[in-house]
C-alpha positions in Angstrom: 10.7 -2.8 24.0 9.5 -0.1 21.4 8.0 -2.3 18.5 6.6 -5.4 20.7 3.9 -5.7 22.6 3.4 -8.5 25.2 0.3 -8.6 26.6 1.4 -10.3 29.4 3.2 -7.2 30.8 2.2 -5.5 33.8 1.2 -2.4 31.8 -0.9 -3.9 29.7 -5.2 -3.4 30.4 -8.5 -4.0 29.0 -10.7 -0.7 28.2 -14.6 -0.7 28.2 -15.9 0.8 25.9 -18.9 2.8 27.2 -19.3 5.7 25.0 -21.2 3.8 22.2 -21.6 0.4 23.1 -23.5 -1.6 25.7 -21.0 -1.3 28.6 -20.4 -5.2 28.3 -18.2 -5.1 25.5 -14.9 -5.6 26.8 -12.5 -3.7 24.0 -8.7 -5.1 25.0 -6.1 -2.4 23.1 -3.2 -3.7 21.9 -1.4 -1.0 19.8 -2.5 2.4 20.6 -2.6 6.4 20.0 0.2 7.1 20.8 2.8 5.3 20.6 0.9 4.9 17.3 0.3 8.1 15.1 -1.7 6.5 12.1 -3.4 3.6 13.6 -5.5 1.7 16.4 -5.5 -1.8 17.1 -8.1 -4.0 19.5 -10.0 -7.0 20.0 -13.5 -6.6 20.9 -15.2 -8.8 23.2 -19.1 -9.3 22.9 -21.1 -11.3 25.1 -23.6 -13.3 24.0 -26.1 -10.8 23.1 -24.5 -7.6 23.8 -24.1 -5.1 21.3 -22.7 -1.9 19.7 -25.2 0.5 19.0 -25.9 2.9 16.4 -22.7 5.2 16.0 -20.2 7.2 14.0 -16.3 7.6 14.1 -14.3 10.4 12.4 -12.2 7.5 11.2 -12.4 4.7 9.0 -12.1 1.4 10.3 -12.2 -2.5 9.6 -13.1 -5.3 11.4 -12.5 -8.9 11.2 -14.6 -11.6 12.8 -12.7 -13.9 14.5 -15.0 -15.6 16.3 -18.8 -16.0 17.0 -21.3 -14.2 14.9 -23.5 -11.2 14.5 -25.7 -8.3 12.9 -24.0 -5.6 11.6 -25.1 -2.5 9.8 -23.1 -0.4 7.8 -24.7 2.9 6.6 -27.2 1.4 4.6 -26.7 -2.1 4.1 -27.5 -4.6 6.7 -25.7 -8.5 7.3 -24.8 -11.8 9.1 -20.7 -12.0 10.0 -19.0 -14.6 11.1 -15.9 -15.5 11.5 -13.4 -14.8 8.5 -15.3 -12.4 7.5 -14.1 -8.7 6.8 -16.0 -5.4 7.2 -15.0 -2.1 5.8 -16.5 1.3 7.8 -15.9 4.6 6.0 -15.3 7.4 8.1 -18.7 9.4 9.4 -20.7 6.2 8.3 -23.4 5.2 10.7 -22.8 1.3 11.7 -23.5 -0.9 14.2 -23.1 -4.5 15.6 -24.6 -7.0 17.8 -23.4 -10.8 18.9 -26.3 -13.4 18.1 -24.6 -16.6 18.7 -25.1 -18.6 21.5 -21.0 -17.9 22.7 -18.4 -14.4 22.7 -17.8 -12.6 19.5 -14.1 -11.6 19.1 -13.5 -9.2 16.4 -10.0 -7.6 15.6 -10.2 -4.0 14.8 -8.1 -1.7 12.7 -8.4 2.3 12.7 -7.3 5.4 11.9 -6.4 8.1 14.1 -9.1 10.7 15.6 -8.9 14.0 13.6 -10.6 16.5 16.5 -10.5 16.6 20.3 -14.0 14.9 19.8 -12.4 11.8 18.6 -9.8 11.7 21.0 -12.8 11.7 23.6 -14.5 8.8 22.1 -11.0 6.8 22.4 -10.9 7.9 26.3 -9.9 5.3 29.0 -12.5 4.2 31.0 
């Protein structure tokens, strides 16, 4: 189908993300560039006590906790999440986030496209 997306299919996969984060954060796509042109959907999966360290994106982004709870940074203000909550990441803003509960952190993540070939790197299959 064009405009739903089972993850059940046999094309569907998870991605690590091991560019920025701690290589145990399992990042499961589920809308991406392309067939998308304007946006990026996952669902991050943290360990207990993994984490995503200090980094940029050339795109804004915003995730919501729906599960567990954390640290996160956000240029220069620092918090607790947990789930419900919503965080907002400007573009070129320094952030990171880590899992301190005792059980996974799931988070759903929203972006925008990459604007160089460096941000189409950082979205690279692993």
């Amino acid at each position: 189908m064009k405009y739903f997306y089972d993850k059940f299919e046999a094309s569907y996969n998870y991605q690590y993300m091991l560019d920025t984060h701690s290589g145990s954060v399992k990042n499961e796509i589920l809308l991406d560039i392309p067939p998308s042109k304007e946006l990026r959907v996952n669902l991050a999966h943290f360990p207990p006590g993994t984490s995503a360290t200090p980094h940029t994106h050339e795109w804004e982004h915003c995730m919501y906790i729906m599960k567990g709870k954390g640290k996160m940074v956000v240029g220069e203000e620092k918090g607790t999440i947990k789930k419900g909550m919503l965080i907002f990441i400007p573009r070129d803003t320094v952030h990171a986030v880590e899992n301190i509960g005792k059980g996974e952190m799931v988070v759903l993540s929203v972006s925008g496209p990459p604007k160089t070939e460096a941000g189409f790197a950082q979205l690279k299959r692993t």
